[in-house]
C-alpha positions, 0 to 999 in steps of 0.5 A, a space after each residue: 378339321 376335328 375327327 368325329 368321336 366314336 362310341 367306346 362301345 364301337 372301338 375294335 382292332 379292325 379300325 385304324 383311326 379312332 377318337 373318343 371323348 371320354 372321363 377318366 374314372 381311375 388311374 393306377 400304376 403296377 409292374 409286369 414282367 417284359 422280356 424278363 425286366 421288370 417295367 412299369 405300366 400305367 393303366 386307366 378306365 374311360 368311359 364316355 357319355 352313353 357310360 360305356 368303358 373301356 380300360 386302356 394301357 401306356 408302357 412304361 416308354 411312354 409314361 414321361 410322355 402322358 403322366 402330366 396331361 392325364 387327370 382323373 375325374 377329367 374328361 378328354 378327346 383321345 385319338 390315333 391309339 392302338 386297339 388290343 383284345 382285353 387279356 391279362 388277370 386284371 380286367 377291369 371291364 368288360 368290353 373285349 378290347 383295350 387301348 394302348 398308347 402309342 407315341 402319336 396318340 392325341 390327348 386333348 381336354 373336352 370342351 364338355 367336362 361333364 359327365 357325371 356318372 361315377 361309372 360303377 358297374 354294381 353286381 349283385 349279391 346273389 351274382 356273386 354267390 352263384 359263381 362257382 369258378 373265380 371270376 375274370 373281371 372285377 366287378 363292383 359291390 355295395 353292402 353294410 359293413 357287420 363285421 372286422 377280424 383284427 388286422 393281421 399282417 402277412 408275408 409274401 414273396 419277401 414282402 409285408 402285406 396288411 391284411 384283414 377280413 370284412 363281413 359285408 351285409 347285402 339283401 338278407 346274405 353276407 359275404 366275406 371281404 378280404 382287404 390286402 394292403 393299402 385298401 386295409 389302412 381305411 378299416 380302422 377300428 376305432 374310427 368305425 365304432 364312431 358310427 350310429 349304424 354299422 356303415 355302407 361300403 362301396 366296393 370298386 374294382 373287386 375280385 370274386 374268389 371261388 373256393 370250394 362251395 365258399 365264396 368271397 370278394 378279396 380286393 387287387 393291390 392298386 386297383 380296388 378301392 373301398 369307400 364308407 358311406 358315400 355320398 352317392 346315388 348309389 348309396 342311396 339306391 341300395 339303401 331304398 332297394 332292399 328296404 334297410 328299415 326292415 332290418 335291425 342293425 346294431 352299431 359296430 362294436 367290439 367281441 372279446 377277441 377285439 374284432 367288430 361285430 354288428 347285430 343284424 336281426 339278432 345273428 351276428 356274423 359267423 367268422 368260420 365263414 371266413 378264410 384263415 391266413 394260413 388259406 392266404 399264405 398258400 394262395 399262389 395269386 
């Protein structure tokens, strides 16, 4: 007899025997220190069909176990799992609790694979701008591109980390966009030179930066990610929402100091706004 499926929305540490169908939206790896070893985790984002998610957790002992069964974009029924409160410095949503695997938990595909949402959670531009403390989840964003400062790589406990800096157009404001490391390789200057219109960028997974009266989005190594002029609602709603044809956009093109600028209603982007790298170097996070 099959258990019933409970609302993601619902799932607390006060119940012991849950089961949820639900898609996996993304899936990344990362290091954390357990009992000063350094372990490997592996996390995820579910969410179910009322577009509910919830991010859960599998330690590094179990990994082998699940690695092979788990597929983004997929949908499962997930049982018999452990409920703890939704700490730590990434959160990836906003329900108080997450799911850790246990070595019992059941991992079954759905019968229904479709749910097509892509389970974006869009905050908004003037959100963003109110906050005056950084911000304890990620959120995700969407804007035009107008504007790149040349890639730059900097070093950081021992390590090289590609790094460049983005201004992104949303609702008549703009906002800087700092990219550490992979997300990075997707701005590559020439290739957005190509475009007729300086492009739409989807944000996922983004953290909110606060520093003094400036605020910024800067991306989080294996969980944010970035996409030009996707092919999605989302795209679509944006660019109907804040009426795009109001506003004059030049394409993207190069300064004399070879960073991309576009011309927005004749005021291209002001790089002062912008965070040095030596602001990055000193930054502990």
């Amino acid at each position: 007899m099959s258990l019933p499926i409970d609302p993601v929305q619902k799932i607390s540490p006060w119940k012991e025997t849950w089961s949820i169908e639900a898609k996996i939206l993304t899936i990344w790896e990362d290091a954390s220190i357990v009992n000063e070893n350094m372990q490997k985790l592996l996390h995820m984002v579910l969410m179910d069909k009322q577009h509910h998610k919830v991010q859960a957790t599998v330690d590094h002992d179990l990994i082998t176990t699940f690695i092979h069964q788990l597929k983004e974009g997929h949908v499962f029924i997930i049982s018999d799992f452990k409920v703890i409160p939704n700490g730590g410095l990434v959160r990836v949503t906003r329900h108080r609790f997450r799911i850790l695997f246990k070595c019992s938990t059941s991992v079954v595909a759905a019968a229904d694979r479709d749910i097509p949402n892509p389970g974006l959670s869009l905050t908004s531009m003037d959100e963003i701008l109110q906050k005056r403390s950084d911000y304890e989840y990620l959120i995700d964003f969407v804007g035009v591109l107008c504007g790149l400062k040349r890639k730059t790589d900097v070093e950081f406990n021992g390590k090289i980390f590609r790094v460049i800096v983005l201004a992104v157009f949303a609702y008549g404001k703009k906002i800087p966009c700092i990219l550490v490391g992979e997300c990075s390789a997707l701005m590559d200057i020439n290739s957005l030179k190509k475009y007729q219109r300086a492009p739409v960028l989807i944000l996922e997974s983004f953290k909110i930066q606060v520093n003094g009266d400036k605020v910024s989005l800067q991306n989080v190594i294996n969980v944010s990610r970035v996409s030009i002029n996707r092919d999605m609602q989302e795209t679509v709603n944006f660019l109907n929402g804040y009426h795009i044809a109001s506003h004059d956009f030049s394409r993207l093109c190069s300064d004399e100091n070879g960073d991309l600028v576009c011309v927005i209603d004749d005021e291209s982007f002001d790089w002062k706004l912008m965070r040095t790298i030596a602001n990055l170097k000193g930054n502990n996070e």
